[in-house]
C-alpha positions in Angstrom: 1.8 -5.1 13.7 4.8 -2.6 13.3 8.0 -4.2 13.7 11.0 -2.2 15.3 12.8 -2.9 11.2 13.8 0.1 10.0 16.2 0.8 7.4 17.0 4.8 5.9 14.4 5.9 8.1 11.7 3.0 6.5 9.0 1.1 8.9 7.8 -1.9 8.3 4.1 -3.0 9.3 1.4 -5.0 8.3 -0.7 -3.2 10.6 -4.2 -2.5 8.1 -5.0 0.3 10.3 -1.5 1.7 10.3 -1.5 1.4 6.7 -4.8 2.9 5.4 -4.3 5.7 8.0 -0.8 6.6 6.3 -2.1 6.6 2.9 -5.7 8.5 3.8 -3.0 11.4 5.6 -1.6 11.8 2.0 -5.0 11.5 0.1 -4.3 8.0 -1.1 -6.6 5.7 -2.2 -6.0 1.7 -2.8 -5.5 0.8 -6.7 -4.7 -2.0 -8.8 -2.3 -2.0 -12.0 -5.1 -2.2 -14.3 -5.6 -5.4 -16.3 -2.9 -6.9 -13.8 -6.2 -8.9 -11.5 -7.5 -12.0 -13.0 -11.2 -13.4 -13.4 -11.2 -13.8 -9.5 -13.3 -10.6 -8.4 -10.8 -11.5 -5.1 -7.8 -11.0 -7.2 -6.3 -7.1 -6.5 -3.7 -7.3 -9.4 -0.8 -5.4 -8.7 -1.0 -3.1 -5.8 -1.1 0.6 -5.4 -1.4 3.3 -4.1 -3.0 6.4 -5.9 -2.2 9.6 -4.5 -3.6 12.8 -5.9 -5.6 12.8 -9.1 -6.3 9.4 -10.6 -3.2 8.0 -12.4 -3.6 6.4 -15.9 -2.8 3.0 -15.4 -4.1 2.3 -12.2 -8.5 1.0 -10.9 -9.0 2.3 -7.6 -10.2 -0.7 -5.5 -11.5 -1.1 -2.4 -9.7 -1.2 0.9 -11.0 -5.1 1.7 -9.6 -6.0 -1.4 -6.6 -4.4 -1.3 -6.0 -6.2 2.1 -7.4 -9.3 0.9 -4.9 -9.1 -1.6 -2.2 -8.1 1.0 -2.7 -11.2 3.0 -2.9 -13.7 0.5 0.0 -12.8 -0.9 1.8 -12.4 2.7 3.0 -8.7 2.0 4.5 -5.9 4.6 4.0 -2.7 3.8 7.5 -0.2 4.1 7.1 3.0 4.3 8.6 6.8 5.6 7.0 9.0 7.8 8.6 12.2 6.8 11.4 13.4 4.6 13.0 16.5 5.2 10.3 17.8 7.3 7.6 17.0 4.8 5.4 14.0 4.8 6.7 11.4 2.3 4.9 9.3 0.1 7.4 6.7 0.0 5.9 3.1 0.0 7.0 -0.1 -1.3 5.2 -3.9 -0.8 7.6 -6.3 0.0 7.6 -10.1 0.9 6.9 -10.5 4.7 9.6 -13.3 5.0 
């Protein structure tokens, strides 16, 4: 769900659809911190999001664990649309309450 929050132009959601349509729009791709998940295949690690070439650092994972990860840890997802005209990239996971 997207919530009417905004705050220098930043939407919340939690909306999964939302979400992985934003990040597909600016070729990314769901990733993990690598070394950051523990034994738990269920365990994302740190989340990301890779844009672009592969960045050292970060596993691509898959888009159910990524989510699985979201919800388990009750995380919203605040990102911008556009900046200046241009689509931004701008994301940051934050607490849901």
């Amino acid at each position: 769900m997207t919530s009417g929050a905004r705050g220098s132009d930043a939407i919340r959601t939690t909306d999964h659809d939302a979400i992985r349509r934003w990040a597909e729009a600016r070729g990314g791709r769901p990733a993990a911190v690598a070394g950051t998940g523990g034994d738990d295949a269920d365990d994302g690690g740190i989340l990301r999001i890779d844009f672009g070439e592969k960045e050292e650092g970060l596993e691509e994972i898959s888009w159910d664990r990524f989510f699985r990860t979201f919800e388990d840890r009750r995380l919203a997802f605040l990102h911008q649309e556009e900046i200046e005209g241009h689509d931004s990239r701008f994301f940051k996971l934050v607490r849901r309450d």
